[in-house]
C-alpha positions in Angstrom: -15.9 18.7 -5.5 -13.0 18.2 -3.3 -10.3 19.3 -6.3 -12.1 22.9 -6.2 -10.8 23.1 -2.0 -8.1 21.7 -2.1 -4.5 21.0 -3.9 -3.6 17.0 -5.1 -1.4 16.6 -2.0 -4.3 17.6 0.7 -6.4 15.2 -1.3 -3.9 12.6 -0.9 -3.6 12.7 2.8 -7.3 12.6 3.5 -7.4 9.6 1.3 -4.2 8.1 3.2 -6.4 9.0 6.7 -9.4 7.4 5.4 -8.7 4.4 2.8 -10.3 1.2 4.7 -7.5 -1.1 5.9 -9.8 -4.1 6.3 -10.0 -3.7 10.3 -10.0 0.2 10.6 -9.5 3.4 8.5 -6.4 4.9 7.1 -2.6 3.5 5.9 -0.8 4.4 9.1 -2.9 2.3 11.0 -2.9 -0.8 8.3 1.0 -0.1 8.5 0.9 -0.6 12.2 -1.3 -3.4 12.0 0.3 -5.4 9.1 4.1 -4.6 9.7 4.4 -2.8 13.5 6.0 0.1 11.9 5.1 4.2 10.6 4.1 4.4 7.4 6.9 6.2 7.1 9.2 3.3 8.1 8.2 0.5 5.7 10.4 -0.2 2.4 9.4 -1.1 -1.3 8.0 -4.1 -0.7 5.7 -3.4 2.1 4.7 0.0 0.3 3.3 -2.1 -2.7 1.6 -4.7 0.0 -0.2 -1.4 1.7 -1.2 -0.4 -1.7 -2.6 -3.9 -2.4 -4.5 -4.2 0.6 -5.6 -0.6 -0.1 -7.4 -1.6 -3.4 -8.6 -4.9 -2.0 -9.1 -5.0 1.7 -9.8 -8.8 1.6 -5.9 -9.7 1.7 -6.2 -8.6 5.5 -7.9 -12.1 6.0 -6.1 -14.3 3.4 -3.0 -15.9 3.8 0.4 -14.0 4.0 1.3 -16.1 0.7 -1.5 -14.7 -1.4 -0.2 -10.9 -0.7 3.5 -12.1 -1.0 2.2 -13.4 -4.4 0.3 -10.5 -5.6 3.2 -7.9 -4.3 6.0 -10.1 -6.6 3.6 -9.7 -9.0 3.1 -6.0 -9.3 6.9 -5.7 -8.7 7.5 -7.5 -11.6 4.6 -5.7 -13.8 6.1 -2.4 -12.6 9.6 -3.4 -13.8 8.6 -4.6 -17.2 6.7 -1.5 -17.7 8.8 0.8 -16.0 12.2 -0.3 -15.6 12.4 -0.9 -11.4 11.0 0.3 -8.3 14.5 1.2 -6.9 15.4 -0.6 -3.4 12.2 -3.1 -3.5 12.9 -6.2 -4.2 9.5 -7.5 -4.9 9.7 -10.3 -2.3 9.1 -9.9 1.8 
């Protein structure tokens, strides 16, 4: 229902605002968590981690290796599919 109220963008942001971060809601706060920046302020690399610990929560807990892991990994599935991520360099 919301795509009849609102545009793609607005349904972004309330998604952004209300994603669970595994200790809270929303990717500003995970941001501020995870790296003690804005959203805003993180690069490639911490971008893809948010968006790992977006789909699974679970990486909050686990080891800084395992996310390290699975962001080279979708940095390097994203280059052999697409061709780069620009300044990423798929390693924190």
């Amino acid at each position: 229902l919301l795509p009849l109220h609102y545009d793609d963008q607005k349904i972004f942001g309330i998604w952004c605002t209300l994603i669970p971060n595994g200790h809270g809601r929303g990717l500003n706060e995970a941001a501020q968590m995870r790296f003690g920046k804005d959203l805003d302020a993180l690069d490639q690399d911490q971008i893809t981690a948010l968006m790992i610990l977006a789909r699974s929560p679970q990486y909050f807990d686990a080891p800084p290796k395992n996310l390290e892991e699975g962001v080279r990994h979708v940095t390097n599935k994203y280059h052999e599919l697409y061709g780069g991520l620009g300044k990423g360099t798929g390693s924190n």
